[in-house]
N, CA, C and O atoms as a GROMACS GRO file, in nm:
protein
  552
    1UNK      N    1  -3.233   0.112   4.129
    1UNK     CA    2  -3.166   0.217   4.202
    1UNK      C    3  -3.015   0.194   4.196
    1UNK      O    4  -2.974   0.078   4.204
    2UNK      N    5  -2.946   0.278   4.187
    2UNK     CA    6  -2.796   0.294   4.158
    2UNK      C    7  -2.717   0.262   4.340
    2UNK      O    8  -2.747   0.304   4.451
    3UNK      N    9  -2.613   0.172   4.292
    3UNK     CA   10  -2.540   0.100   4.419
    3UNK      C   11  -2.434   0.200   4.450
    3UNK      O   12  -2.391   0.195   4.565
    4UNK      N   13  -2.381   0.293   4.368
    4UNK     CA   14  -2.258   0.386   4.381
    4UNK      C   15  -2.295   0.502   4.335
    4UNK      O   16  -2.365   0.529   4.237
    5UNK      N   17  -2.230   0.588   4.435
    5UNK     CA   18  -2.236   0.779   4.451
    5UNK      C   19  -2.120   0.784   4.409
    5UNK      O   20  -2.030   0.729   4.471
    6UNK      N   21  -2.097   0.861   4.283
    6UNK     CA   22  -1.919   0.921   4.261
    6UNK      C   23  -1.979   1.081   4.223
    6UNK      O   24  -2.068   1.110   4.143
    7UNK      N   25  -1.899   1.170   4.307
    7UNK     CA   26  -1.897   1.323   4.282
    7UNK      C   27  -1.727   1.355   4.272
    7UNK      O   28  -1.637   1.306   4.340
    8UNK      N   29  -1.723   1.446   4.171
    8UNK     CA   30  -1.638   1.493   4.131
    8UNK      C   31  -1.595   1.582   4.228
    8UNK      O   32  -1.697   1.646   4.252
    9UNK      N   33  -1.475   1.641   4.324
    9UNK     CA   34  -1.477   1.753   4.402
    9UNK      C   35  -1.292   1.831   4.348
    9UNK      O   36  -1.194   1.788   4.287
   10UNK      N   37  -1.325   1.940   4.404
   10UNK     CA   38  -1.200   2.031   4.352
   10UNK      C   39  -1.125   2.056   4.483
   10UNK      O   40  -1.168   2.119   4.580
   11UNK      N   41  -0.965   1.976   4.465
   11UNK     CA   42  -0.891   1.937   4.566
   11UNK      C   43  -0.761   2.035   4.536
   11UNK      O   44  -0.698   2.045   4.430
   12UNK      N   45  -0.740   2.106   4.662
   12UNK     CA   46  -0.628   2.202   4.628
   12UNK      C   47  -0.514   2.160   4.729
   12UNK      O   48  -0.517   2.156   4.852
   13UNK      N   49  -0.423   2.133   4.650
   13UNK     CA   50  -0.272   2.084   4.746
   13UNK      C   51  -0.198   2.209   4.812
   13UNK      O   52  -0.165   2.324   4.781
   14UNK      N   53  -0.191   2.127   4.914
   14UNK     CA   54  -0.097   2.204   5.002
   14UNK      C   55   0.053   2.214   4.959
   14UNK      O   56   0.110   2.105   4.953
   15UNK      N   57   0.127   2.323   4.929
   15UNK     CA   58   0.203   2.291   4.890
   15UNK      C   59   0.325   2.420   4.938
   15UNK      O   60   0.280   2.516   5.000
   16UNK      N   61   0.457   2.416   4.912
   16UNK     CA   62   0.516   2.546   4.983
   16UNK      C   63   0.534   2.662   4.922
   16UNK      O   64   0.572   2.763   4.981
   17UNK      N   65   0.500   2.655   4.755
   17UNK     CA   66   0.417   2.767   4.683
   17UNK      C   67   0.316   2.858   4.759
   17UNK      O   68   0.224   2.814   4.827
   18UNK      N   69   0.339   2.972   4.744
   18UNK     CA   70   0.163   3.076   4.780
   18UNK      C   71   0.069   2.997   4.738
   18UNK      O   72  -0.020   2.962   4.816
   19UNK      N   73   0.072   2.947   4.590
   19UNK     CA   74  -0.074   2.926   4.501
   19UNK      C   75  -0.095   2.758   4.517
   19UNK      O   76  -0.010   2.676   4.482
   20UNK      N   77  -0.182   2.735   4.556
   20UNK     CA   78  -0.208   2.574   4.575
   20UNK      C   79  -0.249   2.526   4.450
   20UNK      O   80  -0.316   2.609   4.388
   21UNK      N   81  -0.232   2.428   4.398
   21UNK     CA   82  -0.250   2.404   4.256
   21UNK      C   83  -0.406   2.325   4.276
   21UNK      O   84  -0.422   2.246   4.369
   22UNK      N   85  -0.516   2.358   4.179
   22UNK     CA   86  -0.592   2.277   4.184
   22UNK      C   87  -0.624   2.136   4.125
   22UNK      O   88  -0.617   2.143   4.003
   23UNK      N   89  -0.658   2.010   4.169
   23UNK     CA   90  -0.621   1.827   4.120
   23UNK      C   91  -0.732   1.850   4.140
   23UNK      O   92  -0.780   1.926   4.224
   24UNK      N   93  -0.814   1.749   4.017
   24UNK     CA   94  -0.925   1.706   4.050
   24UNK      C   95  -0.912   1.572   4.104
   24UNK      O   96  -0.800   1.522   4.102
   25UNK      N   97  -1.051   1.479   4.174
   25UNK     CA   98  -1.055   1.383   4.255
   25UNK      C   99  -1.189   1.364   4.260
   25UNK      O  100  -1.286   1.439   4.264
   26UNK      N  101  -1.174   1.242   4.260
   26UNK     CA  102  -1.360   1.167   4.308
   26UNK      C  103  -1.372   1.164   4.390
   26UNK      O  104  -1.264   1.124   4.435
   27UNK      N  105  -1.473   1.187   4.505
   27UNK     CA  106  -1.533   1.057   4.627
   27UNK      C  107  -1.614   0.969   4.573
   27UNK      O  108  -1.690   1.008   4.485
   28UNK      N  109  -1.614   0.840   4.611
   28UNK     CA  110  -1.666   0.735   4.580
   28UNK      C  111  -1.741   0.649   4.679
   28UNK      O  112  -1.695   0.600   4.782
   29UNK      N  113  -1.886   0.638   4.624
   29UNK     CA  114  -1.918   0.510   4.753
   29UNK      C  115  -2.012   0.438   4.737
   29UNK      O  116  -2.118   0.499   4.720
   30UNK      N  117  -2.019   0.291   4.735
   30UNK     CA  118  -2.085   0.171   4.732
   30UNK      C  119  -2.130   0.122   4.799
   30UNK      O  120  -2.065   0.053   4.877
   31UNK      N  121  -2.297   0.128   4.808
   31UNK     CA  122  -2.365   0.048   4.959
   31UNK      C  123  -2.325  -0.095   4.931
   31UNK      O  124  -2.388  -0.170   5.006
   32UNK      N  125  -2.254  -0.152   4.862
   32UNK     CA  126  -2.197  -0.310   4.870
   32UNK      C  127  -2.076  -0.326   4.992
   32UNK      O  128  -2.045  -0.432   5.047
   33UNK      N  129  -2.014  -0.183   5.017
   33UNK     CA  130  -1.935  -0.169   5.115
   33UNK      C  131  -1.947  -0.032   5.218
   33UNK      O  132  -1.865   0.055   5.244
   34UNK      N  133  -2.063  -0.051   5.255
   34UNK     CA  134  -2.134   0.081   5.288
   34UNK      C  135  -2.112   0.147   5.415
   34UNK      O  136  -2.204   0.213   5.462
   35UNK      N  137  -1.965   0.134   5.496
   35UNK     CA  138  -1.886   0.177   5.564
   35UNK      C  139  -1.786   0.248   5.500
   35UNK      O  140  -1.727   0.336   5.562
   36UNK      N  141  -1.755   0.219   5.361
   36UNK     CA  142  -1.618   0.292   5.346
   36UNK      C  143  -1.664   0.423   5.233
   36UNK      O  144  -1.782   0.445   5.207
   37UNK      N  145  -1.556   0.497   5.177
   37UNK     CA  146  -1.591   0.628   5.132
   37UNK      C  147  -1.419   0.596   5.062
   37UNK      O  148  -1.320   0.555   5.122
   38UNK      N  149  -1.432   0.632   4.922
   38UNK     CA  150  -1.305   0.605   4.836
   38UNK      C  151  -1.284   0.751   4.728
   38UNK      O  152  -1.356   0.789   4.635
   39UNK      N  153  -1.130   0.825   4.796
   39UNK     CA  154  -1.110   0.938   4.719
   39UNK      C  155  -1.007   0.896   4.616
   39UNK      O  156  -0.906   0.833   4.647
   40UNK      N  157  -1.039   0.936   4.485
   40UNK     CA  158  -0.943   0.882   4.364
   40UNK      C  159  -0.850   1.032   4.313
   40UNK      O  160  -0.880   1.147   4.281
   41UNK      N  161  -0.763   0.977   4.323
   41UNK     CA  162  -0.692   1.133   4.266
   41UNK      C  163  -0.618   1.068   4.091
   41UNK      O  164  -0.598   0.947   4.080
   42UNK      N  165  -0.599   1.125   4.021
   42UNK     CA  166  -0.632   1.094   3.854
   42UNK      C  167  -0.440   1.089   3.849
   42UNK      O  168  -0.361   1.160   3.912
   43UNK      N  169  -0.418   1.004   3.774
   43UNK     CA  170  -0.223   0.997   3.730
   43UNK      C  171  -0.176   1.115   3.752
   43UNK      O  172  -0.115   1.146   3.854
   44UNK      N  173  -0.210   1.218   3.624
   44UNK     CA  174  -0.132   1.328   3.636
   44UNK      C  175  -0.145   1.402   3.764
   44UNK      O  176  -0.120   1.522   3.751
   45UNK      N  177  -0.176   1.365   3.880
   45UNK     CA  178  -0.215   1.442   3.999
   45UNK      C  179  -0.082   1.444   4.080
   45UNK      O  180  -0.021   1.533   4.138
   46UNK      N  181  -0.059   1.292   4.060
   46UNK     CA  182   0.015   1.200   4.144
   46UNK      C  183   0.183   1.178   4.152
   46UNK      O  184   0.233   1.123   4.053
   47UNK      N  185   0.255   1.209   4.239
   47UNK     CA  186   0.411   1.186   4.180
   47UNK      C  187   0.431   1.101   4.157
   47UNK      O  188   0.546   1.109   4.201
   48UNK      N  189   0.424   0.967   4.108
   48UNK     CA  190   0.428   0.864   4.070
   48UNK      C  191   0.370   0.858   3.934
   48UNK      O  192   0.415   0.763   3.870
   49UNK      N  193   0.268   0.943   3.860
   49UNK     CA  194   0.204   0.909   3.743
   49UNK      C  195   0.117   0.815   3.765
   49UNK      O  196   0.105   0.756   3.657
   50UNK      N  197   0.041   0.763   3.851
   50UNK     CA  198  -0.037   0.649   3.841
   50UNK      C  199  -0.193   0.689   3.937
   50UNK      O  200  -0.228   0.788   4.001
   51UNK      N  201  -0.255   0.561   3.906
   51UNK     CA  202  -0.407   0.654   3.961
   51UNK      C  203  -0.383   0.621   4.178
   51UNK      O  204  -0.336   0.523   4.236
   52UNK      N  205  -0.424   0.714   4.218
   52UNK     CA  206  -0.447   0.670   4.383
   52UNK      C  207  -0.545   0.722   4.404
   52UNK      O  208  -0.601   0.825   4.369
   53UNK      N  209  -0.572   0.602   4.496
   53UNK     CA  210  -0.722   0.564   4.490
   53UNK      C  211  -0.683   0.522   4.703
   53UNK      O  212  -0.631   0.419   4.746
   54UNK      N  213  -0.728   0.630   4.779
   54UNK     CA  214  -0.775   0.616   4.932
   54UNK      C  215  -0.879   0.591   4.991
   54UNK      O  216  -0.972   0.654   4.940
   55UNK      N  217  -0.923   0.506   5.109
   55UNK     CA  218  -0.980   0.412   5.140
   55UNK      C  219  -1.092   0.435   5.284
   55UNK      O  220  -1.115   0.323   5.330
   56UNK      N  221  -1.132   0.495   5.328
   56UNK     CA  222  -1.124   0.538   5.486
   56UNK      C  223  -1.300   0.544   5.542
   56UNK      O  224  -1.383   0.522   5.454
   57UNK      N  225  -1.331   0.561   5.626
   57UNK     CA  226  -1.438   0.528   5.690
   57UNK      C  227  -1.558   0.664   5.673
   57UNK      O  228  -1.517   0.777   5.700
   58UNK      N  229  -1.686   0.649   5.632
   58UNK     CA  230  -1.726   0.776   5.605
   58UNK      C  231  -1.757   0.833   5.761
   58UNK      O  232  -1.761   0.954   5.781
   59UNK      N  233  -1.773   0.763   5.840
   59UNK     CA  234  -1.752   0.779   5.968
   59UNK      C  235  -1.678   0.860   6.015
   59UNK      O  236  -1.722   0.937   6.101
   60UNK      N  237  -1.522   0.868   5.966
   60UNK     CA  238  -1.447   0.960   5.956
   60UNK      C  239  -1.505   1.123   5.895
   60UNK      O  240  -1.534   1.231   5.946
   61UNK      N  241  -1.503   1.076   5.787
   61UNK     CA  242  -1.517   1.218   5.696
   61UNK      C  243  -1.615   1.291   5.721
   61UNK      O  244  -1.607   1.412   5.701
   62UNK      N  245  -1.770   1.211   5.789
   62UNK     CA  246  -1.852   1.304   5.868
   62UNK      C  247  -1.766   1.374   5.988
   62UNK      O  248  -1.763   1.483   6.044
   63UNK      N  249  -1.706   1.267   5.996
   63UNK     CA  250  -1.684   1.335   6.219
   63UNK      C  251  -1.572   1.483   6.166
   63UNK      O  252  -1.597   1.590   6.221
   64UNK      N  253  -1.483   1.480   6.086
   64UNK     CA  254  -1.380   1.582   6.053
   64UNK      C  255  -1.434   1.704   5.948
   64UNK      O  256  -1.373   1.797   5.894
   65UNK      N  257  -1.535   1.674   5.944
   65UNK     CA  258  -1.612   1.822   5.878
   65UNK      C  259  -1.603   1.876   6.073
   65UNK      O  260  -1.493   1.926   6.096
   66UNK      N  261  -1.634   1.875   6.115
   66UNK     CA  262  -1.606   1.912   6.247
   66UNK      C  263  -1.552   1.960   6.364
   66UNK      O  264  -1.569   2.063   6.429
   67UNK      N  265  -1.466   1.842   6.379
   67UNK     CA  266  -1.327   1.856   6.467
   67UNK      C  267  -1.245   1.756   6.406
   67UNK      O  268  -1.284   1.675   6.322
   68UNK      N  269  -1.141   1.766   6.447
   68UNK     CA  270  -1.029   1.684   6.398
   68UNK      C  271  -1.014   1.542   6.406
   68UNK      O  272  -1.032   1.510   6.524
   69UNK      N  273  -0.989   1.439   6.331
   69UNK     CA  274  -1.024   1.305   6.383
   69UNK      C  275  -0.923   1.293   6.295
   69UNK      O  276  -0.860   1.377   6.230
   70UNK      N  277  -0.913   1.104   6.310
   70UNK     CA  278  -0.813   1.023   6.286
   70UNK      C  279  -0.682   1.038   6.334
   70UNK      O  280  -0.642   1.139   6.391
   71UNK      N  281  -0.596   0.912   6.305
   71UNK     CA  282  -0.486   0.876   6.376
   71UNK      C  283  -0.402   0.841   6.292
   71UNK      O  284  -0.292   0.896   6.288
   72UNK      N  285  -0.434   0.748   6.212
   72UNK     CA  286  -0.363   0.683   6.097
   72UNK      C  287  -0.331   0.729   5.983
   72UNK      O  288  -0.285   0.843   5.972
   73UNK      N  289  -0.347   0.664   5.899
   73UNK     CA  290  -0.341   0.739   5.742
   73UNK      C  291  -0.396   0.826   5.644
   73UNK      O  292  -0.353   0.870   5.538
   74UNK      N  293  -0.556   0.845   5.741
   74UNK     CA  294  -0.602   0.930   5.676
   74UNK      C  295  -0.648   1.037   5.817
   74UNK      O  296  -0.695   0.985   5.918
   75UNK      N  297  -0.633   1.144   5.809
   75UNK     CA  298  -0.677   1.252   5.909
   75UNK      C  299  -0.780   1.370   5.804
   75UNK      O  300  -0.765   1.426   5.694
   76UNK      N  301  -0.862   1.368   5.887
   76UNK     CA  302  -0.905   1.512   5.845
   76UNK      C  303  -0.998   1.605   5.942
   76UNK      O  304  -1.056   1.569   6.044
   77UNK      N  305  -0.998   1.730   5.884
   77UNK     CA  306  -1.088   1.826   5.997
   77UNK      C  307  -1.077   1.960   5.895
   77UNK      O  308  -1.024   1.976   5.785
   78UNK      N  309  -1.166   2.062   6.001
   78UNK     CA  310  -1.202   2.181   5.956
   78UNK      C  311  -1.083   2.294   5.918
   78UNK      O  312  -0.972   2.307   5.969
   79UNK      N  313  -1.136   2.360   5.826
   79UNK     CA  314  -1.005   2.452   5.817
   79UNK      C  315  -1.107   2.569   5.800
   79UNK      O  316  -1.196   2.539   5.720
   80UNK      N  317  -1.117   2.676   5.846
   80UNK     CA  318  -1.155   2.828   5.809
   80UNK      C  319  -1.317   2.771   5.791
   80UNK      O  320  -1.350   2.660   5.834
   81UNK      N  321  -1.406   2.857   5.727
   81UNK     CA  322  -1.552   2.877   5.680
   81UNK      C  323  -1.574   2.737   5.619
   81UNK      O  324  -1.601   2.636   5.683
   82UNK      N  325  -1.558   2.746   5.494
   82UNK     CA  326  -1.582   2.640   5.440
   82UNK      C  327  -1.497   2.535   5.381
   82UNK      O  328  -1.524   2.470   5.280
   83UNK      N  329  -1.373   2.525   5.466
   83UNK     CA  330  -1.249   2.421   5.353
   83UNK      C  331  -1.296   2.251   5.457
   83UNK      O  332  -1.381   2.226   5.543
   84UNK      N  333  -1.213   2.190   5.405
   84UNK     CA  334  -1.179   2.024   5.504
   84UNK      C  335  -1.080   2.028   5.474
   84UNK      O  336  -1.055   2.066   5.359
   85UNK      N  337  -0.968   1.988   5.569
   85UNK     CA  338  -0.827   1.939   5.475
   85UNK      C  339  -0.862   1.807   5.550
   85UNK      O  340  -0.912   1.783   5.660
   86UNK      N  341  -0.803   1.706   5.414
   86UNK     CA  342  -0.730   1.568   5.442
   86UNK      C  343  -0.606   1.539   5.430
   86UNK      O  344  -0.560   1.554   5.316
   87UNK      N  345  -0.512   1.489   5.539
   87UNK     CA  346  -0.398   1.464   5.525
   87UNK      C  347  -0.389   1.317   5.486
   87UNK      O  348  -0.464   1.243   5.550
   88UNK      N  349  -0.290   1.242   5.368
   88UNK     CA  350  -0.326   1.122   5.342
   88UNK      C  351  -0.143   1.074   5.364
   88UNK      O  352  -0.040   1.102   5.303
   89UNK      N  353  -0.172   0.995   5.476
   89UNK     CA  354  -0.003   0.960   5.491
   89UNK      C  355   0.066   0.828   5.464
   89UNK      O  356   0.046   0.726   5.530
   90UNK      N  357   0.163   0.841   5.342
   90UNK     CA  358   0.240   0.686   5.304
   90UNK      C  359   0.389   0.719   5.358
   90UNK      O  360   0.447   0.815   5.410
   91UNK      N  361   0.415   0.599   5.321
   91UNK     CA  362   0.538   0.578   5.353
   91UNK      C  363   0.680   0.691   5.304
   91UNK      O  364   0.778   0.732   5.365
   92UNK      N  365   0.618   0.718   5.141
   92UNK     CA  366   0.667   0.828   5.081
   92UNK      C  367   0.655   0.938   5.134
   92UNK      O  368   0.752   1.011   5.116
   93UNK      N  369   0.535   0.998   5.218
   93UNK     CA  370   0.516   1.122   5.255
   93UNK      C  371   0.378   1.152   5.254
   93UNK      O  372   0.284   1.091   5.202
   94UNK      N  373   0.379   1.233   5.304
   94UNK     CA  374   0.204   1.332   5.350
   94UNK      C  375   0.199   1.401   5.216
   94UNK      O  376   0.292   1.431   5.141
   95UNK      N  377   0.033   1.426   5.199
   95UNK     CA  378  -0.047   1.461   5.108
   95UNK      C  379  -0.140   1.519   5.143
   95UNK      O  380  -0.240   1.458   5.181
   96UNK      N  381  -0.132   1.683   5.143
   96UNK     CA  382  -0.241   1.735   5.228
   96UNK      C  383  -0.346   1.831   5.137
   96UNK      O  384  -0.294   1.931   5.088
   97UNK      N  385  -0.469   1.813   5.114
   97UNK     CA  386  -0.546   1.893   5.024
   97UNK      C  387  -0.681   1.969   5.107
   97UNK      O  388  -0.771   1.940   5.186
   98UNK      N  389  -0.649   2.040   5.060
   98UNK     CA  390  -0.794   2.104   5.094
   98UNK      C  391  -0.935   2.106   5.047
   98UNK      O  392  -0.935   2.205   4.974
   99UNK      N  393  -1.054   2.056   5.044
   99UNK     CA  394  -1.207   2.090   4.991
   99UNK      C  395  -1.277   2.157   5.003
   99UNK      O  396  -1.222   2.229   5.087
  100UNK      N  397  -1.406   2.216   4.978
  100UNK     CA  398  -1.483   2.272   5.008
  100UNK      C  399  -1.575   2.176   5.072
  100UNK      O  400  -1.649   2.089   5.027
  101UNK      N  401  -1.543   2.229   5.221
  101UNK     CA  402  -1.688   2.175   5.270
  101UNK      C  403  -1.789   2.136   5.286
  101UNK      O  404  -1.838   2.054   5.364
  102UNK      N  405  -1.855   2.240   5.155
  102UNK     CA  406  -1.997   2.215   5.118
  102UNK      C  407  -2.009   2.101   5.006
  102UNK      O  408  -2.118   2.046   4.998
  103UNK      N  409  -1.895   2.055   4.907
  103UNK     CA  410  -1.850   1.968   4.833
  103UNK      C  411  -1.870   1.843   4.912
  103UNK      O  412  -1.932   1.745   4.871
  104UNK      N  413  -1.820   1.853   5.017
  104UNK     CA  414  -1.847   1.697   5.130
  104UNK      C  415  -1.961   1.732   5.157
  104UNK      O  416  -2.005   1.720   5.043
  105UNK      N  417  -2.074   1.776   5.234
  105UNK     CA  418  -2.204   1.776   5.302
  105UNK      C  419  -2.286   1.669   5.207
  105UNK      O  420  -2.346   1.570   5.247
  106UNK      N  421  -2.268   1.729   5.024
  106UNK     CA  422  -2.343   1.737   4.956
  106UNK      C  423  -2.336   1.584   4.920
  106UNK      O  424  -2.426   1.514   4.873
  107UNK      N  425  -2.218   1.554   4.950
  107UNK     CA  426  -2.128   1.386   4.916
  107UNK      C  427  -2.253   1.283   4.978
  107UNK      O  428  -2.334   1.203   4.931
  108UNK      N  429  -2.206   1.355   5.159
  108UNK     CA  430  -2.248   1.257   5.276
  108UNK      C  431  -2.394   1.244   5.275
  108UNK      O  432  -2.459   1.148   5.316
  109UNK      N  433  -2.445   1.377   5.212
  109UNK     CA  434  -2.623   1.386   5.219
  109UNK      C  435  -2.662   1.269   5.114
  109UNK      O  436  -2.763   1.205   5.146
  110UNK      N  437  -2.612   1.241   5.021
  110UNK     CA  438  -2.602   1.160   4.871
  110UNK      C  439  -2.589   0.996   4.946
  110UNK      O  440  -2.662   0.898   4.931
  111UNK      N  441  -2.479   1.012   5.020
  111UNK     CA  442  -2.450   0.860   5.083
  111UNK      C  443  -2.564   0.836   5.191
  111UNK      O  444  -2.609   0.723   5.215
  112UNK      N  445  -2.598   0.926   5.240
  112UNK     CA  446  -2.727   0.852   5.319
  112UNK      C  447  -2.833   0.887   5.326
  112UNK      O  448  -2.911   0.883   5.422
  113UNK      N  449  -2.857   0.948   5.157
  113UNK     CA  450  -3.031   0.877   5.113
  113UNK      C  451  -2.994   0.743   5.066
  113UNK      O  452  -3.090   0.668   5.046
  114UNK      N  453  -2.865   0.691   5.042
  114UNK     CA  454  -2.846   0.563   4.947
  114UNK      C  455  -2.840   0.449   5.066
  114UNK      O  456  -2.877   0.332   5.052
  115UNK      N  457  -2.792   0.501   5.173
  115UNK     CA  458  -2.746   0.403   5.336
  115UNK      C  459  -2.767   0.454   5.419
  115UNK      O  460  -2.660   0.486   5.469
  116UNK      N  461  -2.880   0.504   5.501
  116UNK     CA  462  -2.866   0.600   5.602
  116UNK      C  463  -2.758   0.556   5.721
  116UNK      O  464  -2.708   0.444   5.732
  117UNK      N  465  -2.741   0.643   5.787
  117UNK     CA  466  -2.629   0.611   5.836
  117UNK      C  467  -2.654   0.504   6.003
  117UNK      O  468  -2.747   0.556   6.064
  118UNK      N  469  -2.623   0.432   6.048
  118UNK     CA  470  -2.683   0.384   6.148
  118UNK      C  471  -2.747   0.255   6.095
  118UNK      O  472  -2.779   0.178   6.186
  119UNK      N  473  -2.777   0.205   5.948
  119UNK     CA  474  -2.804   0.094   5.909
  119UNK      C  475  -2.777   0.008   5.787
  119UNK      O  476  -2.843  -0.062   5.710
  120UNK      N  477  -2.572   0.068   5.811
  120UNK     CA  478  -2.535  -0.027   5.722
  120UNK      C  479  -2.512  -0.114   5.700
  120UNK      O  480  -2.472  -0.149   5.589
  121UNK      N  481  -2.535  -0.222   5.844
  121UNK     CA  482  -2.524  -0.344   5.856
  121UNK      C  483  -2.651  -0.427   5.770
  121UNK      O  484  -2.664  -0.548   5.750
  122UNK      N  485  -2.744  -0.305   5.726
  122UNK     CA  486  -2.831  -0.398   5.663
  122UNK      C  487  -2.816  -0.411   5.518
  122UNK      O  488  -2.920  -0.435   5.457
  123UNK      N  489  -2.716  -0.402   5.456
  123UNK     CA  490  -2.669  -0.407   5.328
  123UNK      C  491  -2.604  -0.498   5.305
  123UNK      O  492  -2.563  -0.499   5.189
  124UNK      N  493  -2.549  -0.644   5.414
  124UNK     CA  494  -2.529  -0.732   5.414
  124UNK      C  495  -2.590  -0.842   5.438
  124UNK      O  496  -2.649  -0.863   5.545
  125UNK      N  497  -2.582  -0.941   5.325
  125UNK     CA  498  -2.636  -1.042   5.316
  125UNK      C  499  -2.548  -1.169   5.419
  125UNK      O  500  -2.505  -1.271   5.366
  126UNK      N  501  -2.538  -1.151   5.523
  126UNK     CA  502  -2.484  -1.322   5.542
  126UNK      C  503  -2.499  -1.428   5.520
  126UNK      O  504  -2.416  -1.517   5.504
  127UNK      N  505  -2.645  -1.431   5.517
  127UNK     CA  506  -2.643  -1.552   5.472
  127UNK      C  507  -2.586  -1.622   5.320
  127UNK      O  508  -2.558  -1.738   5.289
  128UNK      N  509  -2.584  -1.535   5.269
  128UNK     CA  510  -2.532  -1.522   5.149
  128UNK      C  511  -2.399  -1.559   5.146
  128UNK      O  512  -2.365  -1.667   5.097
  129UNK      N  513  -2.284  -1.445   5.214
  129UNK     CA  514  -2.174  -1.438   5.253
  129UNK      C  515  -2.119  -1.580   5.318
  129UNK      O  516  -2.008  -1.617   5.280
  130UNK      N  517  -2.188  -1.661   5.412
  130UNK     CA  518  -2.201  -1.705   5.519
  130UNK      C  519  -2.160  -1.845   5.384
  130UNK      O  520  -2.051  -1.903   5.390
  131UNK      N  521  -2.257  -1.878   5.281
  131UNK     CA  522  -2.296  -1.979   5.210
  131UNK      C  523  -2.154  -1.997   5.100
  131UNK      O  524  -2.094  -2.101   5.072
  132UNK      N  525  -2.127  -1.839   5.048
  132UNK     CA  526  -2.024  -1.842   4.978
  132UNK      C  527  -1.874  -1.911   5.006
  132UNK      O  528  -1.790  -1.964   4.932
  133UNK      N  529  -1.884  -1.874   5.198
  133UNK     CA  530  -1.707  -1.891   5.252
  133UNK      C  531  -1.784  -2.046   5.264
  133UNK      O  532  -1.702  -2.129   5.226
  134UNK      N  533  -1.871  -2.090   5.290
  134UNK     CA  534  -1.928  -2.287   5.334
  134UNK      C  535  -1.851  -2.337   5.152
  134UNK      O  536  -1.744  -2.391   5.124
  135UNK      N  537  -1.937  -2.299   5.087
  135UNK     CA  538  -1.902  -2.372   4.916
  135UNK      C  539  -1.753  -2.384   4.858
  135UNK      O  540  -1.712  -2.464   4.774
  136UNK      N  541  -1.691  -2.294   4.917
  136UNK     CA  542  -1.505  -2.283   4.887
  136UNK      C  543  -1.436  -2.368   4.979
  136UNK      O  544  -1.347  -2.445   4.942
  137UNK      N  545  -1.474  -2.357   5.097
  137UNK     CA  546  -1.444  -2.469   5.190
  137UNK      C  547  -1.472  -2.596   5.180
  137UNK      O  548  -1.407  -2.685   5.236
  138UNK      N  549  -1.552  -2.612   5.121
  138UNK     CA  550  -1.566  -2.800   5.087
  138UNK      C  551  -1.479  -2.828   4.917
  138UNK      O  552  -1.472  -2.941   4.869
   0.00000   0.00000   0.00000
């Protein structure tokens, strides 16, 4: 059985143009780290030319199909029928895109036939973990 969900989704920037330009972008997610949820936006997306790659809790991204959540660097929530916007904030500046909604459902439904949600603590091995940090230490 496959450890990682990557779906392709169609991300439209906010921008002060009428026409939002459309970037493509992955979500990404690995029951090896089966709390987090990773959106990749591709070089040419990026003002910098380089790949970015965001980090954030799927915890989040369920709760903001919804109502509005987060605080920090990544925010997101509902916009109209079917959009999400995520705002992604650096030091350089905010990055705000819009999705289709149904693009995320289809994500989160994917991530928890792979982890249901409520038992991702069981995707860790400690003892394992536990044995690895003992063997570096001696």
């Amino acid at each position: 059985m496959s450890t990682v969900i990557e779906q392709p989704v169609e991300a439209r920037l906010v921008a002060a143009a009428p026409r939002m330009p459309s970037i493509p972008a992955t979500l990404r997610y690995d029951r090896r780290d089966p709390f987090a949820v990773r959106m990749t936006f591709p070089a040419p997306a990026t003002l910098e030319g380089v790949e970015v790659c965001w980090t954030f809790s799927r915890e989040l991204l369920t709760a903001g199909l919804k109502g509005p959540e987060g605080h920090g660097d990544v925010r997101v929530r509902p916009y109209g029928y079917d959009r999400t916007v995520l705002e992604f904030h650096a030091p350089e500046g905010t990055a705000i895109v819009h999705v289709r909604s149904g693009e995320i459902r289809r994500f989160l439904e994917a991530t928890s036939d792979l982890v249901p949600v409520g038992l991702e603590h069981l995707q860790f091995d400690l003892d394992h973990d536990l044995a690895e940090l003992m063997r570096d230490a001696c």
